[in-house]
C-alpha positions as CSV (number, residue, x, y, z in Angstrom):
1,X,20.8,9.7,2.7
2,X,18.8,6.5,4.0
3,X,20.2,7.0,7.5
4,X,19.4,10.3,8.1
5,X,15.8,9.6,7.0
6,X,15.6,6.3,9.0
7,X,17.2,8.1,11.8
8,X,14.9,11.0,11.1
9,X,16.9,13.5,13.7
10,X,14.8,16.4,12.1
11,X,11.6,15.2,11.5
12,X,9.6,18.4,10.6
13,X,12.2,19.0,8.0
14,X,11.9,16.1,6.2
15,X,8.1,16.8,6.1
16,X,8.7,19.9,4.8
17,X,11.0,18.7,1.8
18,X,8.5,16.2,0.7
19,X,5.6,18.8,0.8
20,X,7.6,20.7,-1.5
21,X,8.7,18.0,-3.8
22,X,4.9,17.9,-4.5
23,X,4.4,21.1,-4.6
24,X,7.4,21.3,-7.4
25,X,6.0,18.6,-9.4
26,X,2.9,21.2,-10.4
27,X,5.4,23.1,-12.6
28,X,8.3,20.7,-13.1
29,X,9.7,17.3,-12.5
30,X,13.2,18.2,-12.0
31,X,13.2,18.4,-8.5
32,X,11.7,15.4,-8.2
33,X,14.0,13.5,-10.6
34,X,17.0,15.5,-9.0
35,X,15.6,14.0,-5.5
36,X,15.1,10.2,-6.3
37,X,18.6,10.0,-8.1
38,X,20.4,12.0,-5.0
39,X,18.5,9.1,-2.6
40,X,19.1,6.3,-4.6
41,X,22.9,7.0,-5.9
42,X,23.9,7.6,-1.8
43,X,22.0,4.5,-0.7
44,X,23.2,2.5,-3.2
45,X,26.8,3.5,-2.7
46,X,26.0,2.8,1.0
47,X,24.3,-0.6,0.4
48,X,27.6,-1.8,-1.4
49,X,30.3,0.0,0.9
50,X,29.1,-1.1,3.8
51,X,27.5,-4.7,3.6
52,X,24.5,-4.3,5.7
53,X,22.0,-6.1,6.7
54,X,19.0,-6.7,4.9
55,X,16.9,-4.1,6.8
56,X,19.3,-1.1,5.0
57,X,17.8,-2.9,1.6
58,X,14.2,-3.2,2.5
59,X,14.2,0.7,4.0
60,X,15.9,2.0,0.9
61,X,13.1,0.3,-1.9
62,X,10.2,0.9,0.5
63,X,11.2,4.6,0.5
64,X,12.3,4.7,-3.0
65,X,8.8,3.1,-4.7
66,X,7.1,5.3,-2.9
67,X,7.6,7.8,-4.9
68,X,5.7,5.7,-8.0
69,X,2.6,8.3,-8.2
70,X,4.4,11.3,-7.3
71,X,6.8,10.4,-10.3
72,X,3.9,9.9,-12.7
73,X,2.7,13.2,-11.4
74,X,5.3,15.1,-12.2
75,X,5.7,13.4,-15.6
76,X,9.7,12.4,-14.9
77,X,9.2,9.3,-17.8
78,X,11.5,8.1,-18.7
79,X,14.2,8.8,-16.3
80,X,11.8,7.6,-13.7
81,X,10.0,4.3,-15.1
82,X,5.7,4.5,-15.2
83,X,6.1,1.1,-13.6
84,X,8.4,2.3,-11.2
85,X,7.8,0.2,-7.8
86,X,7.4,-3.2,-10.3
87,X,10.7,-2.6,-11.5
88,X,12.5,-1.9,-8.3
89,X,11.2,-4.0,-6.1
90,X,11.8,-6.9,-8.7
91,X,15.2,-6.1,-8.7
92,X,15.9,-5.3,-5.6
93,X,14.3,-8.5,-4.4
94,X,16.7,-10.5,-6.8
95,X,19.5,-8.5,-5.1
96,X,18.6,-9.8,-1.8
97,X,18.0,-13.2,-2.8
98,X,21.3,-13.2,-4.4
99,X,23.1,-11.5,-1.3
100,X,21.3,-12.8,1.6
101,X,19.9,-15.8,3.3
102,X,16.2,-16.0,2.9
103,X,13.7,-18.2,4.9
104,X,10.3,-18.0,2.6
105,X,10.5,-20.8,0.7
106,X,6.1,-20.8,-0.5
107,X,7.6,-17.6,-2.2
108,X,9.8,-20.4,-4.8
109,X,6.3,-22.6,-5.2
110,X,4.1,-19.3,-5.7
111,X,7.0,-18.2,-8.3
112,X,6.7,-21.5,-10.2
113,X,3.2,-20.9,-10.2
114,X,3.1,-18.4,-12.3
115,X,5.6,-19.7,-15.5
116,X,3.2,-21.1,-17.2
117,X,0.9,-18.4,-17.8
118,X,4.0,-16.0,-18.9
119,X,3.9,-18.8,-21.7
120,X,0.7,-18.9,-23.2
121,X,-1.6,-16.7,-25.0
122,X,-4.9,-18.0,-26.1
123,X,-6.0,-14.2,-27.3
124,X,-2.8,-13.9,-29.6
125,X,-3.1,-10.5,-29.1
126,X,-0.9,-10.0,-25.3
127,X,2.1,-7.5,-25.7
128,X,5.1,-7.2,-23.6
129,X,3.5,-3.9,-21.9
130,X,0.4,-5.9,-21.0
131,X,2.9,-9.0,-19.6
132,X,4.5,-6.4,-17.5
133,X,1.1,-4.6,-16.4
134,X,-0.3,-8.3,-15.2
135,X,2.5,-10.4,-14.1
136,X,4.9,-8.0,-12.6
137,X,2.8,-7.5,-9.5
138,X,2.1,-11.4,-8.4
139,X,5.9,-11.9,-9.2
140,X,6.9,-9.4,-6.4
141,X,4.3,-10.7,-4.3
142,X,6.0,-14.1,-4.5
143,X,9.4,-12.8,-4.4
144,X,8.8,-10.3,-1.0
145,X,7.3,-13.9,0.2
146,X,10.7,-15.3,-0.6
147,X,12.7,-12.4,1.0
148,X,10.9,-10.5,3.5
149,X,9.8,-13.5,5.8
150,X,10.7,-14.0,8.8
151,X,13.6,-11.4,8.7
152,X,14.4,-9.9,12.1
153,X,13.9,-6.2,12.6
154,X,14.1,-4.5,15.6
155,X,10.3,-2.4,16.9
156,X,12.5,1.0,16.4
157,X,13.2,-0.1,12.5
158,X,10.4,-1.4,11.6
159,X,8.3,2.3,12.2
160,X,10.7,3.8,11.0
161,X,10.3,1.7,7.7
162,X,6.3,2.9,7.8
163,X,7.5,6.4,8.1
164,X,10.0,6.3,5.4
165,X,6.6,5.4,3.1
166,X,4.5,8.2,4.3
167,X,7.0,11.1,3.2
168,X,6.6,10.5,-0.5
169,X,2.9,10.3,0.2
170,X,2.8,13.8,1.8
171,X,4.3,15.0,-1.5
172,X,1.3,13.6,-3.2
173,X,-0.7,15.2,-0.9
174,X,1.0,18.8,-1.8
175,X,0.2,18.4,-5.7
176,X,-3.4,17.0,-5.0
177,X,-4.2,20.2,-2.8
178,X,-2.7,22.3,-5.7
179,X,-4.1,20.8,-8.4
180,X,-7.7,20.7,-6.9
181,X,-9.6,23.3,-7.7
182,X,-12.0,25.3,-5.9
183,X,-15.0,24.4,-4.0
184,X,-17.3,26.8,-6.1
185,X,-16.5,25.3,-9.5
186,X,-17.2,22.0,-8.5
187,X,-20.2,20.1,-9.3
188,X,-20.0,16.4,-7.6
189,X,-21.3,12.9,-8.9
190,X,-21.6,9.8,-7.6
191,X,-18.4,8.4,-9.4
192,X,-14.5,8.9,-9.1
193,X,-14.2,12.6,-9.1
194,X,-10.3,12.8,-11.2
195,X,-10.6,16.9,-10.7
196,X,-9.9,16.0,-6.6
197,X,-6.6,13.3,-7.6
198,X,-4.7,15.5,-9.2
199,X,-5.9,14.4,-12.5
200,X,-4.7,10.8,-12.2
201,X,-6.5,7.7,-11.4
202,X,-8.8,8.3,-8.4
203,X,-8.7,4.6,-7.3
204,X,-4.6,4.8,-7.3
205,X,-4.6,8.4,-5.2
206,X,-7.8,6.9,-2.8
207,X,-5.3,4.1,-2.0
208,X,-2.1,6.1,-1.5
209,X,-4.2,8.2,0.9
210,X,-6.0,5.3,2.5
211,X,-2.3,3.9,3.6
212,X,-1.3,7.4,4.8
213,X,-4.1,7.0,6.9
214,X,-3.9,4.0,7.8
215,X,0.0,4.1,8.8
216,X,-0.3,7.4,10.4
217,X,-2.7,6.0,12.8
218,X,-0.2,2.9,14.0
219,X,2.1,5.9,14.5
220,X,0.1,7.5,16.5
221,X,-1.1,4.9,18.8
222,X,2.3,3.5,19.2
223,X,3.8,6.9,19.8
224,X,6.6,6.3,17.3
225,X,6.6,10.0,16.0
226,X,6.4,11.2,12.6
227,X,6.5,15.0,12.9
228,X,7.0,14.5,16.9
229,X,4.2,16.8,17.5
230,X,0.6,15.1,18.3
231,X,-1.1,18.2,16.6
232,X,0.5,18.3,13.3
233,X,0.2,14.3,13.2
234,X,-3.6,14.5,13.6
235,X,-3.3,17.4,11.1
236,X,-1.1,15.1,8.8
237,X,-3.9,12.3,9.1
238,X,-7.1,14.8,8.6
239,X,-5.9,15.8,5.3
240,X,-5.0,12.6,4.1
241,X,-8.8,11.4,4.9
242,X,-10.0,14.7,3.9
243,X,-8.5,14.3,0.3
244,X,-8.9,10.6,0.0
245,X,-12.3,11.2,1.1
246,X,-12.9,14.0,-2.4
247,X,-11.8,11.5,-5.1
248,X,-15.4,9.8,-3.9
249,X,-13.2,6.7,-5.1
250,X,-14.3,4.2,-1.9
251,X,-11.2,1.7,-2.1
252,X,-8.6,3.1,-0.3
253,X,-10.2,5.2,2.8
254,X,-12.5,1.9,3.1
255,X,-8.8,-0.1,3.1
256,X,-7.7,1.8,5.9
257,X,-11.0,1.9,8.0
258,X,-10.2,-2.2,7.6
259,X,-7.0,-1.6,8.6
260,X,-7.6,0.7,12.1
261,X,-10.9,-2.3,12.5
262,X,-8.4,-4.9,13.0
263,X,-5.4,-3.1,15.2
264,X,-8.3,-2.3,17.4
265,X,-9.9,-5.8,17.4
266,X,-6.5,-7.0,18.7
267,X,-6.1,-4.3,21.4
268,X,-9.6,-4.9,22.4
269,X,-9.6,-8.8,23.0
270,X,-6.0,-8.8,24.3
271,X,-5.6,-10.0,27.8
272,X,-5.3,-8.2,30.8
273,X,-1.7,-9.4,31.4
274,X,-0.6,-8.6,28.0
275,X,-1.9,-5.2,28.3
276,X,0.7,-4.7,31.4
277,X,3.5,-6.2,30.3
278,X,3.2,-4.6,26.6
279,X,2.4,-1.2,27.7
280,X,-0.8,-1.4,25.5
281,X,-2.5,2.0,24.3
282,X,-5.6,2.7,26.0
283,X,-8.7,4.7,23.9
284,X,-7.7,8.3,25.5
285,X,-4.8,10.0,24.5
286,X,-3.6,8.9,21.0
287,X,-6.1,6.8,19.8
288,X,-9.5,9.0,20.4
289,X,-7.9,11.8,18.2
290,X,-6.9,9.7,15.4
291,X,-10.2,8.5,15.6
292,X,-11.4,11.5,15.4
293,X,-9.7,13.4,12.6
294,X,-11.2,10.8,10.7
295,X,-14.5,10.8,11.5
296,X,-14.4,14.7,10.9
297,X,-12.7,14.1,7.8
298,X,-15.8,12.5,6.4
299,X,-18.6,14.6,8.1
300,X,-16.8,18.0,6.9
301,X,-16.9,16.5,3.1
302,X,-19.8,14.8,3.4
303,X,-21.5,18.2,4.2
304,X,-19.1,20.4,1.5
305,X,-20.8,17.7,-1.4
306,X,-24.4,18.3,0.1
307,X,-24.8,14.6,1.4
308,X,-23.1,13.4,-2.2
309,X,-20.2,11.3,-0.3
310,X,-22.8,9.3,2.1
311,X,-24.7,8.1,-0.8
312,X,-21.6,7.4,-3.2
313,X,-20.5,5.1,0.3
314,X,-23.9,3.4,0.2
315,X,-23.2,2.4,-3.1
316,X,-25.9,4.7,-5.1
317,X,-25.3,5.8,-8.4
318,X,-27.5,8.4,-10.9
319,X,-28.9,5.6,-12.1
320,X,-30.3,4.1,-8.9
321,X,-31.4,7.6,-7.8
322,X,-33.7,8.4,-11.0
323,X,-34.6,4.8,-10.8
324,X,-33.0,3.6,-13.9
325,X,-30.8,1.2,-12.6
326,X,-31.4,-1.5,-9.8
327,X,-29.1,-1.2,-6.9
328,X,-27.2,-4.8,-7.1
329,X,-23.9,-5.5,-5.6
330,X,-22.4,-5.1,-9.4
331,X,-23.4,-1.8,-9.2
332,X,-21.9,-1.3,-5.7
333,X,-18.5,-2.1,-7.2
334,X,-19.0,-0.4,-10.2
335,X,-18.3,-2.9,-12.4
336,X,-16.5,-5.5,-10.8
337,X,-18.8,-8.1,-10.4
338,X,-19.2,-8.3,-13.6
339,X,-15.3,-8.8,-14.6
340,X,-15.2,-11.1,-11.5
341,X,-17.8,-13.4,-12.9
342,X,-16.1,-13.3,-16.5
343,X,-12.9,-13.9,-15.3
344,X,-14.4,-17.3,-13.4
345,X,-16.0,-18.5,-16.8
346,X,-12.8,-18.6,-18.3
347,X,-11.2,-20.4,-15.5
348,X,-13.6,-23.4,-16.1
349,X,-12.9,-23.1,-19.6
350,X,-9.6,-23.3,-19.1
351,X,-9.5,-25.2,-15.7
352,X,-5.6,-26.2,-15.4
353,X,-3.2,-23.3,-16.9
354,X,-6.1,-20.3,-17.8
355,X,-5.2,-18.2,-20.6
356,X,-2.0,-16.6,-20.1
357,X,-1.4,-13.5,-18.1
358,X,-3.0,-10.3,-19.6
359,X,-5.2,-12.3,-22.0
360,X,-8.5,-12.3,-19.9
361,X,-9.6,-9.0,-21.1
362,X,-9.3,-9.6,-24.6
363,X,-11.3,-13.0,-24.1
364,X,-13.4,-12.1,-21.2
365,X,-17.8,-11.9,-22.2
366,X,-18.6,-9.8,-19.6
367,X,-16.6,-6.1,-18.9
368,X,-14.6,-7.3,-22.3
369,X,-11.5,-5.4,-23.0
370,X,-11.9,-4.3,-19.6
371,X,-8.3,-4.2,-17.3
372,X,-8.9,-6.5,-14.5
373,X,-9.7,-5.2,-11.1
374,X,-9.9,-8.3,-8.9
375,X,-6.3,-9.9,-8.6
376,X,-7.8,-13.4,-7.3
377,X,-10.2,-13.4,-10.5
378,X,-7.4,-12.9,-12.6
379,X,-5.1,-15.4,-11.1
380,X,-7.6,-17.9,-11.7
381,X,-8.3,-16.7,-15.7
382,X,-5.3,-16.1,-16.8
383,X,-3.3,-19.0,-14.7
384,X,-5.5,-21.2,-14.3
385,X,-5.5,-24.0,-11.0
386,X,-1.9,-22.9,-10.3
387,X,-3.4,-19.1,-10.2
388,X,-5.8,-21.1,-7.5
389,X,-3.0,-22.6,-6.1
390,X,-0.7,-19.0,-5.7
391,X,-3.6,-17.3,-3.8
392,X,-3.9,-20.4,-1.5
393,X,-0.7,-20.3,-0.7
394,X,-0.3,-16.5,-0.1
395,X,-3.9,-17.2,2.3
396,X,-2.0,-19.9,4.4
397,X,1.0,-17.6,4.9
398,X,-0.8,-14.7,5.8
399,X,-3.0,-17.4,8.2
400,X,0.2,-18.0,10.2
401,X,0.1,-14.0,11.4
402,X,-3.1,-14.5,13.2
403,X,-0.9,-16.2,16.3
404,X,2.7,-15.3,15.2
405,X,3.5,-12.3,17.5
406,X,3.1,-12.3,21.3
407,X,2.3,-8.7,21.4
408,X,-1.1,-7.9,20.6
409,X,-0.3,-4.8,19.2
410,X,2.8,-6.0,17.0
411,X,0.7,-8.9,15.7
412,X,-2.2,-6.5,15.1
413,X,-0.5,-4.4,13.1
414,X,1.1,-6.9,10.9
415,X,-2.3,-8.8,10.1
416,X,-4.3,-5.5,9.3
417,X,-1.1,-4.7,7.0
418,X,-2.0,-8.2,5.3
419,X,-5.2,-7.9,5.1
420,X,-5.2,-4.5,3.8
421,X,-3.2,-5.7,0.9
422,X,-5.1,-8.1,-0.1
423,X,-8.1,-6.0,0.2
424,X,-6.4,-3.9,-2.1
425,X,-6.3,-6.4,-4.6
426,X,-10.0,-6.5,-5.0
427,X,-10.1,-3.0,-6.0
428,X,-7.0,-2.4,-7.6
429,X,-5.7,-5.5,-8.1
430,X,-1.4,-5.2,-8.2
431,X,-1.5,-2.3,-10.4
432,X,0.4,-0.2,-7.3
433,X,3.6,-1.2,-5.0
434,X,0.7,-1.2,-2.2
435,X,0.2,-5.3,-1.8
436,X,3.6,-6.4,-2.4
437,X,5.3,-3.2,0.2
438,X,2.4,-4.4,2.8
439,X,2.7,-7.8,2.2
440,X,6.7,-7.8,2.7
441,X,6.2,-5.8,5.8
442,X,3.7,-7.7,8.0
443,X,5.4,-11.2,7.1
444,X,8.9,-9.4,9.4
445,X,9.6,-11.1,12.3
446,X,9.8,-7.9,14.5
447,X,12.0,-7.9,17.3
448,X,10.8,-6.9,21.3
449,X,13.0,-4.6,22.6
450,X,15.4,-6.2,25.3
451,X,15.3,-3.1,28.0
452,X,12.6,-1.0,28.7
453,X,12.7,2.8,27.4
454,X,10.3,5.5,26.8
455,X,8.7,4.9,23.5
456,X,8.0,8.3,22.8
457,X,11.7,9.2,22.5
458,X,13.7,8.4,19.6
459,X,17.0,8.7,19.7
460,X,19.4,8.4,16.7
461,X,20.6,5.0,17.0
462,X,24.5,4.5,16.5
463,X,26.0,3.5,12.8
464,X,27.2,0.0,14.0
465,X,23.7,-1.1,16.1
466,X,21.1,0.8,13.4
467,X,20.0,-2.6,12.2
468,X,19.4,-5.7,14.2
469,X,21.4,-9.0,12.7
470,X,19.4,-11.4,10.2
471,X,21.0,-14.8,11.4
């Protein structure tokens, strides 16, 4: 099943299949459960049978913990976990490090970094679910460090790993567009609207769509085809702004205007020479209109909530309008500030080792009992200087991108893809598979093709040459 959707001969139909997965999880989760085993029982058999290379493994959990909020969605506990993409990832990242040689050795020190904390508990009051809430996220972070770095992937692969983690997103997008309701019965405030996510957590929908957006747009510009049609692409990408745009939860369209701020930076500045020899986009044909469908994304709801989404993006709340409230940066984040700052009192407190992972909001003065938002706050609460030392040493690797790839474009897309999921960690922190899926794919060493060919063509590629060697 993974190489028919990495060699995505019918594209439209696969579309199709997840738009109906979502649409199926409004009224039951068997198709959905029915789906994930059929994927992972065939990939798995293929995984062992035929000894592939590690780009086989990375396409088969990207595609696979994808489907985290879709599951949840359709309520397949427990035969699909809540914590889905922490579980897999861990353990197919132990897999690989088991089977394979890896070159990320910061990924061993970051790991090390983070023992201690799973040891203490200065709250007494940490239970295994909290452990696994906290910790699981950094530990995949460390362990994609480990495995994903420096891996060799052809350019042909390595979109067709970006499109494998847009289909389960289009199947969110189905059940959101169900579930919403209508226009007319809809009274919007200047918070997360839940009615427009499906019912779930805004901030986790507003991210999925953000990096639907975001990895729709390198499609585009890059020509590597999703649907294969320009039209229904642009289509694809207006409804994931549109509807990332109505849970009025910032984080995740924001993530992805980062994300399309930096590709561009890098086509912009890049040299006259590189532009030739790469064959670099120019603002016309497929960059305007994903530009576009964007911007008319947030103009269209902007005017459907009577101006309500332009002043929720300048940070206003009801409070600030009726003058209640001062308009601060806390109030801008909605709160974050404020667990930011308590999270750093407890660091000095407890300068060297913190106070164990998940205790911070249990001991925290400020947002107390509050689940943490900011990841780098945390590491530094509940781990201490090691915590400091992790998101230093995930900086410096990430700092190696800015000049690791000779093609602008290439080397564009894998620093906005870092920088996005850190980003993400500010708002979310590494409650979702987005930071450690981004993080393991922009730290790829992706491969130039050796002839020149029409990029706009895919062609299945043969069984035997699918996947580029690793050695």
């Amino acid at each position: 099943m993974i190489k028919a959707l990495l060699l995505n001969k019918y594209p439209w139909v696969w579309i199709v299949i997840h738009i109906l997965l979502g649409f199926s999880a409004t009224f039951s989760p068997i198709p959905v459960i029915a789906w994930f085993y059929v994927v992972i029982v065939t990939s798995v058999s293929y995984l062992i049978r035929k000894n592939p290379s590690p780009t086989v493994l990375f396409a088969t959990l990207l595609y696979l913990i994808s489907f985290e909020l879709l599951a949840r969605m359709a309520r397949t506990s427990p035969f699909i976990p809540y914590e889905l993409g922490k579980y897999l990832l861990c353990a197919g990242m132990i897999w690989a490090i088991i089977r394979y040689k890896t070159l990320g050795n910061l990924g061993w020190v970051m790991l090390l970094c983070l023992i201690p904390g799973l040891l203490i508990d200065l709250s007494g009051l940490v239970t295994t679910t909290d452990l696994v809430f906290n910790l699981l996220g950094p530990i995949n972070v460390a362990l994609v460090s480990i495995v994903f770095y420096r891996q060799r992937i052809s350019e042909l692969n390595f979109s067709s790993l970006l499109r494998l983690m847009i289909y389960p997103i289009l199947g969110v997008l189905s059940y959101t567009f169900i579930k919403s309701p209508d226009f007319s019965q809809t009274e919007f405030a200047l918070g997360s609207n839940v009615d427009w996510s499906g019912g779930f957590g805004s901030n986790q929908v507003s991210t999925l769509f953000g990096l639907g957006s975001l990895l729709i747009f390198i499609l585009m510009i890059n020509r590597w085809k999703l649907s294969g049609y320009l039209v229904l692409d642009s289509l694809i990408l207006f409804a994931f702004s549109f509807q990332g745009l109505l849970t009025f939860s910032r984080g995740g369209i924001l993530g992805a205007v980062l994300g399309i701020f930096i590709i561009l930076f890098y086509l912009r500045t890049a040299d006259f020479k590189s532009k030739i020899k790469y064959k670099l986009p120019k603002v016309g044909k497929y960059v305007l209109p994903a530009l576009f469908m964007g911007a008319a994304a947030y103009f269209i709801v902007d005017e459907l909530t009577d101006g309500m989404l332009s002043l929720r993006y300048a940070g206003e709340t009801e409070g600030t309008l009726q003058g209640s409230k001062i308009k601060s940066f806390n109030t801008v984040t909605t709160g974050r500030l404020d667990i930011f700052v308590g999270d750093v009192d407890l660091w000095m407190d407890n300068f060297l080792f913190g106070v164990g992972a998940g205790a911070s909001g249990f001991l925290r003065q400020t947002m107390h009992g509050a689940a943490a938002h900011v990841e780098l706050s945390r590491l530094l609460a509940e781990h201490g200087f090691l915590g400091f030392v992790y998101f230093i040493l995930l900086s410096y690797l990430g700092w190696k991108l800015l000049k690791g790839h000779p093609n602008p474009m290439i080397r564009g897309i894998l620093v906005a893809l870092f920088i996005v999921a850190i980003y993400t960690t500010f708002h979310a922190a590494m409650r979702t598979y987005v930071t450690p899926a981004l993080i393991g794919l922009s730290f790829l060493g992706v491969q130039l093709p050796k002839r020149k060919a029409n990029p706009s063509v895919q062609k299945p590629i043969p069984e035997t040459k699918m996947f580029l060697p690793t050695k």
